[in-house]
TORKOL-4160 file (C-alpha; in steps of 0.2 Angstrom, whole numbers, padded with zeros to 4 digits, m for minus):
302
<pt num="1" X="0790" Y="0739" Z="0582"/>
<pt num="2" X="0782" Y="0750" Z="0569"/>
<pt num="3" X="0774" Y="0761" Z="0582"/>
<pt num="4" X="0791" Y="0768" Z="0589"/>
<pt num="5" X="0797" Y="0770" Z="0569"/>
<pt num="6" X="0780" Y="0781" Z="0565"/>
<pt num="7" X="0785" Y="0792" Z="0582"/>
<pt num="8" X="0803" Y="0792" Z="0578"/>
<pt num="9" X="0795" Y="0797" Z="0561"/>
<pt num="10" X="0785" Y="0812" Z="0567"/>
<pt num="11" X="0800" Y="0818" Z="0581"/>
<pt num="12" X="0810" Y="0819" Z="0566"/>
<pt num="13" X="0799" Y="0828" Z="0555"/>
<pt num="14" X="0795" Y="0840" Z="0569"/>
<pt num="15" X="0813" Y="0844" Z="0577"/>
<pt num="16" X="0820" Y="0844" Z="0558"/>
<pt num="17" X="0809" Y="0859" Z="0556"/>
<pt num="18" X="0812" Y="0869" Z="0571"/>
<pt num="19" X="0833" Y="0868" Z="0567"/>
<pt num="20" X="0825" Y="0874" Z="0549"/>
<pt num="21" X="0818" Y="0889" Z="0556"/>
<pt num="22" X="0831" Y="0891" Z="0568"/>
<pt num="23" X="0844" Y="0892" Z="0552"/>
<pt num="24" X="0832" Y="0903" Z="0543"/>
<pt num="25" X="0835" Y="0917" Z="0556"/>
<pt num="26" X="0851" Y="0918" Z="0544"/>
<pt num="27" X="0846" Y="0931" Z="0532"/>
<pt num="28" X="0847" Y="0924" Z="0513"/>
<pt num="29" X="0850" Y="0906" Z="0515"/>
<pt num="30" X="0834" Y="0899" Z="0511"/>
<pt num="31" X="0841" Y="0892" Z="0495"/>
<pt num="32" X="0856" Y="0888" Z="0499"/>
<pt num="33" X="0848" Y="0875" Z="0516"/>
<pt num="34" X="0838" Y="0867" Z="0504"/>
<pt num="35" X="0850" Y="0864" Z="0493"/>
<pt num="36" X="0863" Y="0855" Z="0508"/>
<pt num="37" X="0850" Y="0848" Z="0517"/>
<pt num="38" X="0841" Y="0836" Z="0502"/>
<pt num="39" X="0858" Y="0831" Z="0495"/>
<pt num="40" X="0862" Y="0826" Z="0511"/>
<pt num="41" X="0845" Y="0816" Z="0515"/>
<pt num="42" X="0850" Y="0810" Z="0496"/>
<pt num="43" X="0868" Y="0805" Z="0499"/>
<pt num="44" X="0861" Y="0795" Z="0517"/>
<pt num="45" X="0848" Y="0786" Z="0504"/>
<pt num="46" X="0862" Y="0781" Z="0493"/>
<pt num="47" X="0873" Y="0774" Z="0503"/>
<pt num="48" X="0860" Y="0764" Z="0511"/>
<pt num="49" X="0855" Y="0757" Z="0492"/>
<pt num="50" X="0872" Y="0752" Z="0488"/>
<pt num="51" X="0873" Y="0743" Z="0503"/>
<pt num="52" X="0858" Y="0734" Z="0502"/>
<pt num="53" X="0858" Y="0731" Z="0483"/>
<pt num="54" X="0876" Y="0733" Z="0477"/>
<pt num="55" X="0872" Y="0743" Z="0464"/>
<pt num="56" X="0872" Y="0761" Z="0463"/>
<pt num="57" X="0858" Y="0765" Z="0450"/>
<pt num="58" X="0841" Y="0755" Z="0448"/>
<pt num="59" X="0840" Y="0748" Z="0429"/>
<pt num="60" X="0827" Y="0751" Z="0415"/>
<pt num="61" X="0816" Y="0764" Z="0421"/>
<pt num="62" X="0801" Y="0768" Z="0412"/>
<pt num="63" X="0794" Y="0783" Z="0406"/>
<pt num="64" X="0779" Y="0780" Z="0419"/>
<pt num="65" X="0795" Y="0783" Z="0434"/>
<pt num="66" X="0801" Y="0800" Z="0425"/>
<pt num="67" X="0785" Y="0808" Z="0425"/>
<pt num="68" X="0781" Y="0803" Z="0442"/>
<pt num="69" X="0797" Y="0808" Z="0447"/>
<pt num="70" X="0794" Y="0826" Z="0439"/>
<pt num="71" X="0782" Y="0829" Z="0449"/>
<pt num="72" X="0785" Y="0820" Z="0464"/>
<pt num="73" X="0801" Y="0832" Z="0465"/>
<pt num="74" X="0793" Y="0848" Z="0460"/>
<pt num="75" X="0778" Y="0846" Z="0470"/>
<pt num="76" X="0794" Y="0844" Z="0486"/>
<pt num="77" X="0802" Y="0860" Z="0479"/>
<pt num="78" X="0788" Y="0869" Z="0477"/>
<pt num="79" X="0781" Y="0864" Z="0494"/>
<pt num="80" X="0799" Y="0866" Z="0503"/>
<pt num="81" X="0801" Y="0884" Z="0498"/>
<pt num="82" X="0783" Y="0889" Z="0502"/>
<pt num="83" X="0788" Y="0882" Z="0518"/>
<pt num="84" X="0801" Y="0889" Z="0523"/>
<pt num="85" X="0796" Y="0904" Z="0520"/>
<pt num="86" X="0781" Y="0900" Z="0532"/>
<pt num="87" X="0793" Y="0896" Z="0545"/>
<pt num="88" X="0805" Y="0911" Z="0543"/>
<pt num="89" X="0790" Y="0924" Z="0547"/>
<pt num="90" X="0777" Y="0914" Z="0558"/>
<pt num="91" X="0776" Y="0907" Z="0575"/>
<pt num="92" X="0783" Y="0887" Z="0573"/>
<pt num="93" X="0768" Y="0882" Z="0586"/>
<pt num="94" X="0756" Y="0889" Z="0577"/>
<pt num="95" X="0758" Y="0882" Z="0560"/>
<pt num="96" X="0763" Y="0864" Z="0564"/>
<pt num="97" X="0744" Y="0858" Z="0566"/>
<pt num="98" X="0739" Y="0865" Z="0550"/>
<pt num="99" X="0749" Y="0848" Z="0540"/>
<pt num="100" X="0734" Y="0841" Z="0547"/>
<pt num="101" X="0723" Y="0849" Z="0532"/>
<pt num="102" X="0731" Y="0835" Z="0521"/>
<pt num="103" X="0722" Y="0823" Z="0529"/>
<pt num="104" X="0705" Y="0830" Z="0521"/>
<pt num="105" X="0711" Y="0825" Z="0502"/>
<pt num="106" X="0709" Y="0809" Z="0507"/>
<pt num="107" X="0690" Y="0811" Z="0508"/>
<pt num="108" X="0686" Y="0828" Z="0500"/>
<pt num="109" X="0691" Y="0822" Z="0482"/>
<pt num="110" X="0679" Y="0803" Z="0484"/>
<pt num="111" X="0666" Y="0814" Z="0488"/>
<pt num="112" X="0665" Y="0825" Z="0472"/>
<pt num="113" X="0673" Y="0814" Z="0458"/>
<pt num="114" X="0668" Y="0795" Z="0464"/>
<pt num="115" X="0651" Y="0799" Z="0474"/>
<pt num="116" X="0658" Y="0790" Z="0490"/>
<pt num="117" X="0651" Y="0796" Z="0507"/>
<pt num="118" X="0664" Y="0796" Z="0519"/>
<pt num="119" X="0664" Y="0786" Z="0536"/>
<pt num="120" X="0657" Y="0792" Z="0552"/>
<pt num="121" X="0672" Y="0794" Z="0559"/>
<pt num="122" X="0681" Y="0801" Z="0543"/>
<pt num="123" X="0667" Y="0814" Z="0544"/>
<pt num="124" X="0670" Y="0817" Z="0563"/>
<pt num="125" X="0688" Y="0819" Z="0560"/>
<pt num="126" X="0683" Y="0832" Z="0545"/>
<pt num="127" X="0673" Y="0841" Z="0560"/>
<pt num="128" X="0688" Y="0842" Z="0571"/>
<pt num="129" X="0700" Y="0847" Z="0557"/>
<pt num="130" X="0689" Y="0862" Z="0554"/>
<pt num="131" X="0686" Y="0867" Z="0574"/>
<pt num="132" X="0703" Y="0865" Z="0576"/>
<pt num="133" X="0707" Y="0878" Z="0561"/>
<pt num="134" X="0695" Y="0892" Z="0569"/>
<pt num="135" X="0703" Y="0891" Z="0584"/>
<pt num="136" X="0720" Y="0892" Z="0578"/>
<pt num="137" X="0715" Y="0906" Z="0570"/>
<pt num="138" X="0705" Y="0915" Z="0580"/>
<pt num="139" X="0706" Y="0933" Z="0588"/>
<pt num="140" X="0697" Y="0937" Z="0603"/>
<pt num="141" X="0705" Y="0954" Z="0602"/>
<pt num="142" X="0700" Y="0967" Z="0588"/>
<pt num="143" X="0716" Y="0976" Z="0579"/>
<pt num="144" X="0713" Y="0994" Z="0586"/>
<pt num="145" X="0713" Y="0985" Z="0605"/>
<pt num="146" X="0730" Y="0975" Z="0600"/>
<pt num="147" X="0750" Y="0981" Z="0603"/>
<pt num="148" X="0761" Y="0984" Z="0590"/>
<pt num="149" X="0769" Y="0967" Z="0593"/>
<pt num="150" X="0752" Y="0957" Z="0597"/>
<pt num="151" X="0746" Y="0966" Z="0578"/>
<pt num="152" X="0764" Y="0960" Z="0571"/>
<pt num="153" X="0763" Y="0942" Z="0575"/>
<pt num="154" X="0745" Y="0943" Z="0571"/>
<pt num="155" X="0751" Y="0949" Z="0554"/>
<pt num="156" X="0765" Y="0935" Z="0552"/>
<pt num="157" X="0756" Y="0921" Z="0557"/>
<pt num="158" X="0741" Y="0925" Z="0544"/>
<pt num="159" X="0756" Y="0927" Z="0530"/>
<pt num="160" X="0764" Y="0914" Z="0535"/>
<pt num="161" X="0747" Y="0903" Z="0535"/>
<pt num="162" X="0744" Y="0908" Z="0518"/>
<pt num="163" X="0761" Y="0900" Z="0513"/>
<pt num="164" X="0762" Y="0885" Z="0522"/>
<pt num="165" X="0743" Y="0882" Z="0515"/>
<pt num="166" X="0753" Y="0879" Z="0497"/>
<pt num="167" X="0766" Y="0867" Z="0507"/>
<pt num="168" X="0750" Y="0858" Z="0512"/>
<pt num="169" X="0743" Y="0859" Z="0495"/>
<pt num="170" X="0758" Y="0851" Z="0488"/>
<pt num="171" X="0760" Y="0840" Z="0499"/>
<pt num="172" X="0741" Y="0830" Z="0497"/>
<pt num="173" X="0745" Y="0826" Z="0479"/>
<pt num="174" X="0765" Y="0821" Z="0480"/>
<pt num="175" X="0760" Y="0804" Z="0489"/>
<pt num="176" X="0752" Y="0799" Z="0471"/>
<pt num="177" X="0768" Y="0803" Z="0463"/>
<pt num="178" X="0776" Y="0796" Z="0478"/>
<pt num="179" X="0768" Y="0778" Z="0476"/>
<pt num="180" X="0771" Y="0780" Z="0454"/>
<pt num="181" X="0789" Y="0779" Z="0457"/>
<pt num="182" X="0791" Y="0765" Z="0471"/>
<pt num="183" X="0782" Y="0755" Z="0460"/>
<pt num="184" X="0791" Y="0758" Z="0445"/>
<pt num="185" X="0809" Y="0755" Z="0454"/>
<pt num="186" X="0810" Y="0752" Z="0472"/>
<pt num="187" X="0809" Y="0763" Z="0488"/>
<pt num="188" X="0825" Y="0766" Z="0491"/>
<pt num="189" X="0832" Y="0771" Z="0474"/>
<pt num="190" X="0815" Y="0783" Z="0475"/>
<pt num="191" X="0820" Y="0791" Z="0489"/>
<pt num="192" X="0838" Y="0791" Z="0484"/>
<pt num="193" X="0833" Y="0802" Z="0467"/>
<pt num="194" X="0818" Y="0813" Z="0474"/>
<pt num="195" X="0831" Y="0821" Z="0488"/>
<pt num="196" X="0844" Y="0821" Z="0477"/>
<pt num="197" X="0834" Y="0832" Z="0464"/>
<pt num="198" X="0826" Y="0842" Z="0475"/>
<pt num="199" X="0842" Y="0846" Z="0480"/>
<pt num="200" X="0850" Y="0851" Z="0462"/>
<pt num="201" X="0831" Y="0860" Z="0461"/>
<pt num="202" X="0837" Y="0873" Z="0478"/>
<pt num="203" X="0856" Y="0873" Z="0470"/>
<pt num="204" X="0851" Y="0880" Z="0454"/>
<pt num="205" X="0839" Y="0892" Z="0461"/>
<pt num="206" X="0854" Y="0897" Z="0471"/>
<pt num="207" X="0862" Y="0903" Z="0456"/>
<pt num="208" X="0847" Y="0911" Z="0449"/>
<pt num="209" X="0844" Y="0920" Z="0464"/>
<pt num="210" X="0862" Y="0923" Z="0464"/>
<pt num="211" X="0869" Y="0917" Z="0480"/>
<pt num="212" X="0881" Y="0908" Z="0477"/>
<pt num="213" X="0892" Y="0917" Z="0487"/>
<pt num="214" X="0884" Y="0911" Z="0502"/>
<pt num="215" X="0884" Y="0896" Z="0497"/>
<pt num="216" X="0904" Y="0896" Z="0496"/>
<pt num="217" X="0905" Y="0905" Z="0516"/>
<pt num="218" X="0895" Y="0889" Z="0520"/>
<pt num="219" X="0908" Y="0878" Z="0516"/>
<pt num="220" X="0925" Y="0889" Z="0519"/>
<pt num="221" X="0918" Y="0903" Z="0533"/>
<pt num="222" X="0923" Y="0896" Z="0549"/>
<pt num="223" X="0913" Y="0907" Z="0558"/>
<pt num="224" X="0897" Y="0896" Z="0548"/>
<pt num="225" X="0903" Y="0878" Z="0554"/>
<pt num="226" X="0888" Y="0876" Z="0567"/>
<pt num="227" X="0876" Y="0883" Z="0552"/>
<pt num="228" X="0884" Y="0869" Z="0542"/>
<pt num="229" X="0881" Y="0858" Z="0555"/>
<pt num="230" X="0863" Y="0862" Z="0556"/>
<pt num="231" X="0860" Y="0859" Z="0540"/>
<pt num="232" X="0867" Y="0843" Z="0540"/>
<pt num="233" X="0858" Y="0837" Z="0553"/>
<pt num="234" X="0840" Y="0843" Z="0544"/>
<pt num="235" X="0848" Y="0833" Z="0530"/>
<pt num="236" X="0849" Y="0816" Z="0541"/>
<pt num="237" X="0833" Y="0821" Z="0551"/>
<pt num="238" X="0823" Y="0821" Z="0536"/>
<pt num="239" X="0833" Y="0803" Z="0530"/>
<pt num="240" X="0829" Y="0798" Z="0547"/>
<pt num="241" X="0809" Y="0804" Z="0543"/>
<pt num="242" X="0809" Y="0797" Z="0529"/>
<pt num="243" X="0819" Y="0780" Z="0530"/>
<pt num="244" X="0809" Y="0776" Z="0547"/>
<pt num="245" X="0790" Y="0778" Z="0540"/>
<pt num="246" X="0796" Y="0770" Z="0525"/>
<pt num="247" X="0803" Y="0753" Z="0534"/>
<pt num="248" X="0787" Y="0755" Z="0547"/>
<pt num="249" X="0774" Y="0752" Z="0531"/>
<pt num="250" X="0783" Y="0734" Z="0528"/>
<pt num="251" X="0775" Y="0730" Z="0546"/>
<pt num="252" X="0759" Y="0740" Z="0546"/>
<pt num="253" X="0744" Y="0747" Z="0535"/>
<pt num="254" X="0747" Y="0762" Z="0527"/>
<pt num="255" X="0733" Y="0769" Z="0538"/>
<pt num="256" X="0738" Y="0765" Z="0554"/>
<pt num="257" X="0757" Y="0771" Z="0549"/>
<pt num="258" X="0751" Y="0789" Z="0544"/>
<pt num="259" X="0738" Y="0788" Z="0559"/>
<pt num="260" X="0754" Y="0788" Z="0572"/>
<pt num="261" X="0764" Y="0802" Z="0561"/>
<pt num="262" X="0750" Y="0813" Z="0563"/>
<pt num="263" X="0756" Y="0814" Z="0580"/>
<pt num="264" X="0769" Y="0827" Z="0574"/>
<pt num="265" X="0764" Y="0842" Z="0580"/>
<pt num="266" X="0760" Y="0838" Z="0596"/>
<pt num="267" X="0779" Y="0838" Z="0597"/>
<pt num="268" X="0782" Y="0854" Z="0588"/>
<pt num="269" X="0768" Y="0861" Z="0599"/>
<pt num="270" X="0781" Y="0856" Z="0614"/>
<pt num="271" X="0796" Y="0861" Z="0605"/>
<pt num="272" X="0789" Y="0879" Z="0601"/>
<pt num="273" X="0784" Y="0882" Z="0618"/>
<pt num="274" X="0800" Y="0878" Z="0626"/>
<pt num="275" X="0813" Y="0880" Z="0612"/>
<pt num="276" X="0808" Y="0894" Z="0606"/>
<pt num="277" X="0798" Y="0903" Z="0621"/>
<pt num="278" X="0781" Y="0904" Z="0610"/>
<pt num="279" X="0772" Y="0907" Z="0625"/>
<pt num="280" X="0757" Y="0918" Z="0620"/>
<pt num="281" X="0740" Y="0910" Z="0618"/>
<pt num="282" X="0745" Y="0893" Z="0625"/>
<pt num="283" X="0728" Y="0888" Z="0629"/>
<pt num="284" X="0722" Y="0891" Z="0611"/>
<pt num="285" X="0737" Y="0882" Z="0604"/>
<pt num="286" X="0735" Y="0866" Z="0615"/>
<pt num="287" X="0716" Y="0865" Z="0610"/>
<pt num="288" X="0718" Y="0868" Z="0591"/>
<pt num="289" X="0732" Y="0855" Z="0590"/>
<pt num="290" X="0725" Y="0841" Z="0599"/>
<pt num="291" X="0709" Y="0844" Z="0589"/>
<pt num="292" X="0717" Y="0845" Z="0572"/>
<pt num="293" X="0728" Y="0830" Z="0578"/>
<pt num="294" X="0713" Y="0819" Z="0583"/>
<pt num="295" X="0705" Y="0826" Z="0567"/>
<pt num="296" X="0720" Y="0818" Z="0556"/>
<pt num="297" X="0720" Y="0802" Z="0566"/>
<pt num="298" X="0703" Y="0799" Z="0563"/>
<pt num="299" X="0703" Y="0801" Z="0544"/>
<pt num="300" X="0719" Y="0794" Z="0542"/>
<pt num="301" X="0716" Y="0778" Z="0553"/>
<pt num="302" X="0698" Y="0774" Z="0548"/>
């Protein structure tokens, strides 16, 4: 059972960011998606809490779960907006694989603070991890022998890489922060409070940035009903992501679990080509992916 969770897990993860960068073609609401879509996640994580426990706050948390939770929520914000930002400029296919180089944190720091020598097969991985990066990012042509548009996607996908490599960044520590918090409370409650703040983080930068304004046509333009919509369904999507890899470590390693996830963008590899027509350089995409894919399996799973 917890192999269809862990792909239900990575689907998710994968289609939630393809609406995500679909939304984002709508200029200036960067803030305003985050901001929807985590309360939403939040409110889904809530409702399944009080179901569950009958109570609607988890009592007597330490100090431990606060400063855990500061960082496991602005490590997401952090990592949300670098990333959307990635998606609003650079091809969806292209990035996707890229997750993959969070995988390495789970061998790179052993090797340098504790002395440990990874597995084989961790190192393999490492390997394909790496060959997988070059291809991705390789040019055959030089820039003088390119198009205007072959040298403007060149440009956006490199930007866009640099972002979504802080995403990644983030995103290698806030498992550590992550496991802080379940233990001081439960997982539920954990994932109730992290989307839930993460949300209030996007809704005060709304105001900072000053958008609030679009934030109101959101909710009273009719003409932005199916942007709503999108937005809540990234909202369940990522509860969906979340809830399922959650339930699918009660049945499986942790390993194994985040082995399968890995899989994730195999599917935004399918998605971007037929979704949203990113058809250039097929061949080079397919072979990076699967390497960078195999690459996070391997350190992942063993």
């Amino acid at each position: 059972m917890w192999i269809p969770l862990a792909l239900l897990a990575a689907f998710s993860q994968s289609f939630e960011s393809a609406i995500k960068k679909k939304s984002l073609q709508v200029s200036g609401m960067n803030t305003v998606i985050g901001a929807v879509s985590f309360m939403v996640a939040g409110f889904a994580f809530f409702i399944i809490m009080l179901a569950q426990t009958g109570k609607p706050w988890y009592p007597d948390l330490s100090v431990r779960f606060w400063e855990g939770m500061f960082w496991y929520a602005g490590l997401n914000i952090v990592a949300s907006w670098y990333g959307y930002k990635a998606l609003d400029i650079a091809e969806f296919a292209f990035l996707a694989p890229f997750i993959a180089l969070t995988s390495l944190t789970m061998v790179i720091p052993p090797i340098f603070v504790l002395g440990e020598v990874p597995s084989p097969a961790s190192l393999i991985g490492i390997a394909f991890i790496a060959i997988g990066s070059v291809v991705m990012t390789y040019q055959r042509k030089s820039k003088e022998d390119m198009s205007e548009s072959e040298l403007e996607r060149h440009r956006n996908n490199r930007k866009g890489l640099l972002f979504f490599l802080i995403t990644a960044a983030c995103f290698t520590f806030t498992p550590t922060a992550t496991k802080v918090t379940v233990q001081e409370s439960s997982p539920m409650f954990a994932s109730f409070l992290v989307h839930t703040l993460i949300g209030v983080g996007f809704l005060v930068m709304t105001f900072v940035v000053r958008r609030t304004d679009k934030l109101i046509s959101v909710f009273t333009d009719s003409a932005k009903r199916k942007f709503l919509l999108a937005i809540v369904v990234m909202g369940l999507l990522t509860f969906l992501e979340n809830g399922s890899i959650s339930t699918a470590m009660t049945m499986a390693s942790v390993s194994t679990v985040m082995a399968m996830k890995r899989t994730a963008p195999l599917f935004s590899f399918l998605i971007g080509m037929y979704y949203f027509k990113e058809r250039t350089e097929i061949r080079k995409k397919m072979i990076g992916t699967l390497l960078m894919v195999a690459g996070a399996v391997l350190v992942t799973a063993l």
